[in-house]
N, C-alpha and C positions, 0 to 999 in steps of 0.2 A: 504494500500500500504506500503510495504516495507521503512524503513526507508534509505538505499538504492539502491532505484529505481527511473531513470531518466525516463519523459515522453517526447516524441515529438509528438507533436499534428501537423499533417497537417492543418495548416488554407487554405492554398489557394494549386491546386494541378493545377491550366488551364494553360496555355499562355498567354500572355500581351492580349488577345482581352477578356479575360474572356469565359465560357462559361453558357448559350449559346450566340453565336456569334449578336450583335445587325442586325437585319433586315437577318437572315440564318430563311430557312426552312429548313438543313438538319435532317436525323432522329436524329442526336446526341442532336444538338440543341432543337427538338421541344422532345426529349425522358420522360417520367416519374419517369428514373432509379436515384433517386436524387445521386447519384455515378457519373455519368454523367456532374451535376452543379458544375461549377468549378470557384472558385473564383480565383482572379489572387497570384501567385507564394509566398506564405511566410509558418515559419514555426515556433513553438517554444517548445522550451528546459524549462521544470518545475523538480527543484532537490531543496529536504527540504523547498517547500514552497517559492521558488524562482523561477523567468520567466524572460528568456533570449529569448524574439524575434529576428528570421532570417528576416532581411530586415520589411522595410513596405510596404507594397503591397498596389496597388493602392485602394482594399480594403478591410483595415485596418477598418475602423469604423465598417461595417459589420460582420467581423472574430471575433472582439471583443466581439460584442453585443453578435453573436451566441455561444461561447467556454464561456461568463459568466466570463469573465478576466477581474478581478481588479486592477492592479497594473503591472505593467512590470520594472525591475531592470534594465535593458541593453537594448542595442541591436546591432546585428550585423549586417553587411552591405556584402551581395555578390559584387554587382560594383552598377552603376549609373542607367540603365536603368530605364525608368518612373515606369513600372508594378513592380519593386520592392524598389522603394523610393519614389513614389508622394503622398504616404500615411500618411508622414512623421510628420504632422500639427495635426496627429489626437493624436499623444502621447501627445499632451497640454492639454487632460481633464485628467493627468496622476498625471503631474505635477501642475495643476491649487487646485487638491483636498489637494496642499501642501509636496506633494512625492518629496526627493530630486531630483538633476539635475539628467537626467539618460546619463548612456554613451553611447556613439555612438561609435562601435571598428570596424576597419576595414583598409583595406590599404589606404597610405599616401594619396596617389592619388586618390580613393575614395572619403576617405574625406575631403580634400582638395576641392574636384567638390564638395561636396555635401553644403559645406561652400558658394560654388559659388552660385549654382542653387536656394539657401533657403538664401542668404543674412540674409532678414530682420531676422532671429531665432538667430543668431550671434551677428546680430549689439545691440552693449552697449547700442545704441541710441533706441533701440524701447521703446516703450512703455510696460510696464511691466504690465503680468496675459492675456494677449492676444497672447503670443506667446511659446510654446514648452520649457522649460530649459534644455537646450542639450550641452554637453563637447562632445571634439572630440579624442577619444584615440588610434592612429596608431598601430598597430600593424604588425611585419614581423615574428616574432616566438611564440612559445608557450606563454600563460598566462596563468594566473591563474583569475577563476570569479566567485563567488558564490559558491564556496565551490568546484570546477570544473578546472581542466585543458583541454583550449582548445588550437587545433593546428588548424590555418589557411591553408590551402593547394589550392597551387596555382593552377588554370585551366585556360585551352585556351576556348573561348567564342568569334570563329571567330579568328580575330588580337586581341583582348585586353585580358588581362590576367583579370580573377576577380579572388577572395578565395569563397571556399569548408572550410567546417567546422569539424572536426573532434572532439569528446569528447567521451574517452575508445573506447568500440566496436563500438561507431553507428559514420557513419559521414552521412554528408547533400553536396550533391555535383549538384547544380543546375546551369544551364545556362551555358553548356560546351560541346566541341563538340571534344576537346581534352584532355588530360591528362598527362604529361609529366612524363618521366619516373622517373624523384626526387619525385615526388606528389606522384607515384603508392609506391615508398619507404615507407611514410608516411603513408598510408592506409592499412601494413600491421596486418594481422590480425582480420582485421574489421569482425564484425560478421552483423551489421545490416547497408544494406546502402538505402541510397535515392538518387537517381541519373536523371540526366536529360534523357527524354525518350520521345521527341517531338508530334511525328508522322509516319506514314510509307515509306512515301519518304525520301530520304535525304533530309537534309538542310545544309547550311552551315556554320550555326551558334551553332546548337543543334544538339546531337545525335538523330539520330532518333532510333524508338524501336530496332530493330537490331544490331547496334550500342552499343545501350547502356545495352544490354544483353552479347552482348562480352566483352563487360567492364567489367559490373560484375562479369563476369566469371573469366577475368583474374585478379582481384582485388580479389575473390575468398571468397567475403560475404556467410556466410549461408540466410541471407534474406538479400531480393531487393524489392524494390518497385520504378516504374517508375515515375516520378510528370514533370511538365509543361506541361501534355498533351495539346493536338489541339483537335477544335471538326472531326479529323478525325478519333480519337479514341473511339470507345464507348467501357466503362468499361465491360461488360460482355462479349462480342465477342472476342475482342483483348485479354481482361485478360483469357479466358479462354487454347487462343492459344500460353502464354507463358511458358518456363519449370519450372520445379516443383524450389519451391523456389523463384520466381520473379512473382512479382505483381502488379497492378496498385494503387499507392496511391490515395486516395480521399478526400474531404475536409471534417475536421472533424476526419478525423481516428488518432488513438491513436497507438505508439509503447512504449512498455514498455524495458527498457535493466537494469536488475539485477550489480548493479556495484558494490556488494561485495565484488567482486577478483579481481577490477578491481586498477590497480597500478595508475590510471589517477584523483586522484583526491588530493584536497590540502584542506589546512584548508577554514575556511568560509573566504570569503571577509568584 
């Protein structure tokens, strides 16, 4: 691989119920297409031997074991929802092996709940080598992280706003059902996106497929790939009936984005 070349690995591509859905006999559910098996919503960024996790997904220990991931540098935070923070306890065999604190970046307000909802990982007072070493790093604008400039970009997700992740061509834009026209600013030029792509009915929280094919369109990625699916998607039927250039991510799958030319990067951290 390319000296520089960013990977993003799909770990989890389902919806908070994961799939298959516990006690469903539909065909998605009971299918063989392991395309199909959908661990719940995260995602991560590998540049020079460095691993920036998106969220931790409720699971996190499994993503791990199965991608063979030693060590994680960071991580970033979409918003609070369980299916992409309750996973959060499992970064402690990270830092247990002796790996410095890792940061947690995301907005105030995230982190701030997340300080809330996980106390005991913060309190001075716990007991030490039983819990996660995690700092909490806010962020409203661009940073810089492991040799990487990323931009935060804000979505609507229902009423609460969470962040979409931008880094050069690719961003990761999950659990949004809106996109404000400053955000679409930001995402100029994107050549590879990952976008939320629910289901086939609306919802009111997520784009669903339709939806989030017009998005892409008018954000105007050359690749798309749909992630959070429901088990009302199965991967070859749906993905076959989308246009050319847009696809259904899956757990496991690797994108690769050439960042040679790309202006978005900074020294190492």
């Amino acid at each position: 691989m390319a000296a520089d070349t960013l990977t993003l690995t799909i770990l989890g591509s389902g919806t908070s119920t994961g799939i298959p859905v516990i006690g469903c006999s539909c065909t998605v559910c009971l299918s063989s297409d392991q395309r199909n098996q959908r661990t719940r919503c995260s995602a991560l960024l590998s540049y020079q031997g460095r691993n920036i996790l998106i969220d931790t997904a409720t699971d996190l220990r499994q993503q791990m074991l199965r991608e063979g991931i030693r060590h994680i540098d960071a991580v970033l935070y979409t918003h609070v929802h369980a299916d992409h923070l309750h996973g959060i306890d499992d970064l402690r065999v990270f830092t247990l092996r002796g790996e410095p604190v890792i940061p947690l970046y995301g907005a105030a307000t995230t982190l701030e709940q997340i300080r809330i909802n996980f106390a005991y990982i913060f309190d001075p007072t716990s007991e030490p080598g039983y819990i996660p070493q995690l700092k909490t790093c806010p962020v409203t604008d661009s940073f810089k992280l492991c040799g990487l400039t990323l931009v935060p970009v804000p979505l609507l997700h229902g009423s609460i706003e969470v962040f979409g992740y931008r880094v050069g061509p690719l961003a990761y834009l999950t659990d949004c059902n809106s996109i404000p026209e400053t955000s679409i600013q930001l995402l100029k030029g994107i050549e590879y996106l990952v976008i939320d792509g629910l289901r086939i009915k609306p919802h009111r929280t997520h784009f669903n497929i339709q939806q989030a094919v017009a998005m892409a369109q008018k954000i105007g990625a050359k690749n798309t790939w749909l992630t959070h699916l429901s088990h009302e998607i199965d991967h070859q039927k749906h993905g076959n009936e989308l246009p050319p250039g847009i696809g259904l991510a899956f757990d496991g799958q690797r994108i690769e984005v050439d960042l040679s030319s790309c202006l978005n990067k900074a020294p190492d951290c």
